[in-house]
N, C-alpha and C positions, 0 to 999 in steps of 0.2 A: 614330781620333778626330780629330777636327777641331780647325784653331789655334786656333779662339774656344773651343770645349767645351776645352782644355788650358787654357787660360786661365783659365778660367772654374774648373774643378776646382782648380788653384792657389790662387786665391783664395779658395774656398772650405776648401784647405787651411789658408791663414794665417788665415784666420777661427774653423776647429776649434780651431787651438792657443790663441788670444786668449779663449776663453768657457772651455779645459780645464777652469781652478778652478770655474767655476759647475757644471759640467757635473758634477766629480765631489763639489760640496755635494750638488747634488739626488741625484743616485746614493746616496750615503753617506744622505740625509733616507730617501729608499725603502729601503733596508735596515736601515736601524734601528727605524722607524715607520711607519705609516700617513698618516701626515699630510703636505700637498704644497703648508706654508707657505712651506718656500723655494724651492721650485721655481717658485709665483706669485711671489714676491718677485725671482725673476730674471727672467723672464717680463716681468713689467710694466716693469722696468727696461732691457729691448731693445725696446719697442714705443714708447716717441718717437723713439729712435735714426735719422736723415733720412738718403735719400736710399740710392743701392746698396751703401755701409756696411752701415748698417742694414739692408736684406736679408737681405745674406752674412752678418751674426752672428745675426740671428732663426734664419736657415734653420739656419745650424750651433747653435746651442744647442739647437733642438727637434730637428735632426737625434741628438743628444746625447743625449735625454732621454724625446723621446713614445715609446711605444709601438711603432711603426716609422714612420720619416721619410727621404726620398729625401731628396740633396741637392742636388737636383735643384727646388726646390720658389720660391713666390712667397710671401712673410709681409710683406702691406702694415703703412704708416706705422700706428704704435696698433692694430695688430690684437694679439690673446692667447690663449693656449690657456688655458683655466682647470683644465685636469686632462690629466693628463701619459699618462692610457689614452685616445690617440688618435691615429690615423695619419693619414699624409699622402702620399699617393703621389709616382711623378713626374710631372715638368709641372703638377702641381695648381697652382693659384693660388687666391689673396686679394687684394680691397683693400684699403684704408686703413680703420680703426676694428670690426674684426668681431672677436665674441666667440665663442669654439667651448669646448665641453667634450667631452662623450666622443663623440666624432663620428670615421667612416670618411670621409675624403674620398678620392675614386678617383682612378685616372690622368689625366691632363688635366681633371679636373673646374677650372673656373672660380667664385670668388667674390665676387661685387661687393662694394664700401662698404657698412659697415653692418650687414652683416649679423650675425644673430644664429643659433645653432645651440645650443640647450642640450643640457644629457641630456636627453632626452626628454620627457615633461608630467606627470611623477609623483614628481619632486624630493623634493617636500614633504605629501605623498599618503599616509596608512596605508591600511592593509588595509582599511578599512569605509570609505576613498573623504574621510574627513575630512583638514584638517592636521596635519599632523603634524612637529614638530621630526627628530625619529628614528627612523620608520616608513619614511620614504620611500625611494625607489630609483632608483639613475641606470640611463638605457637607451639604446644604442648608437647611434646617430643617422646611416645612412649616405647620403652624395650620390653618386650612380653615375659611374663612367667616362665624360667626355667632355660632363657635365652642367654647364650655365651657370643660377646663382641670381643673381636679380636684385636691385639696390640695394635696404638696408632689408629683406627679408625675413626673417619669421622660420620658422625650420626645424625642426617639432617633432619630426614623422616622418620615415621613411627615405624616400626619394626615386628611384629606378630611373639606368641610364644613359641617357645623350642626352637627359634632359630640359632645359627651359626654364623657369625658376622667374621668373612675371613681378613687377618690381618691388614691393615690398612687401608681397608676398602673404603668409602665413602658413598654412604647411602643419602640419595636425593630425591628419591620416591617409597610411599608407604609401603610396605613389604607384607606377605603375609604370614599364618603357624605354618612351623613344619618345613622353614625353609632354609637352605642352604645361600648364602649372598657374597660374594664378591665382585671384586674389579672395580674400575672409577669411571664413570659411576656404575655402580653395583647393580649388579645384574642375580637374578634368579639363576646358582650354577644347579640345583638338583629343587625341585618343587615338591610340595605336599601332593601324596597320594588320597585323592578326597575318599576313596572308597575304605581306605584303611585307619587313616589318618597319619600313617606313617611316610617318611621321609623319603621318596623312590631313591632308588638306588644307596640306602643307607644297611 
């Protein structure tokens, strides 16, 4: 291991022990109930937190609490997890102000500003496609290994690895590796070359 990664884990150490008590309310909230009002209530409370403070206790609180989370990871200024069923690999990154809920983000996957990642597009959706307060259903939302979403995009479906999510685009259908996506709704601008596995026209 490396002087900076020693380092760098250290800090992250004194960061796990500084969030403990939050760590084991939300713990204690999931085992008692279903509900994951204190877990947003810590949540929102580490996301203005400035500067690489604020990092190292995002990173260790959701290291703490999602679903699996490296600690290894980037959780920009005002960014939030809104549901605690969501992983986050290593080297994954985030910037400043993005909202995720049940989303897989992969290894080295990258996330601009702004971005939005819900549960999926059926939230609020019953069975006969109408609204519904209590029909509806969250669905697993994942961004692939080594895939960069761009500023402001919203991410409804799952996404492959190695893609390119161009800014602001809004993806509504699962996408595949190797691919290029924009526009609203996001379209396939350049597809995986299957014979290569590389990116045509890249």
């Amino acid at each position: 291991m490396s002087p900076i990664r020693i380092v760098k884990a250290l800090a992250f150490a004194v960061c796990l022990v500084l969030v403990m008590p939050l760590i084991a309310a939300s713990w204690l909230e999931r085992r008692l109930s279903h509900s994951e009002l204190v877990f947003t209530l810590f949540a929102q409370l580490m996301a203005p937190l400035p500067g690489l403070p604020g990092v190292l206790l995002r990173g260790a609180y959701y290291f703490g609490t999602l679903r699996s989370c490296s600690w290894e990871v980037h959780v920009g200024f005002g960014s939030i997890f809104t549901h605690r069923d969501a992983t986050l690999a290593r080297h994954a990154s985030m910037g400043a102000y993005c909202v995720i809920g049940h989303a897989q983000i992969g290894e080295a996957a990258m996330i601009g500003s702004r971005v939005s990642i819900p549960s999926g597009k059926r939230q609020h959706l019953g069975a006969d496609g109408r609204l519904s307060a209590s029909e509806g259903r969250f669905e697993r939302v994942s961004v692939g290994s080594g895939s960069w979403v761009g500023e402001g995009a919203i991410v409804l479906a799952s996404i492959g690895a190695r893609c390119i999510v161009s800014a602001g685009a809004v993806v509504t259908r699962e996408m595949p590796d190797g691919c290029l996506i924009a526009g609203n709704p996001a379209q396939v601008v350049r597809g995986p070359d299957m014979a290569s596995g590389h990116v045509q026209g890249a």
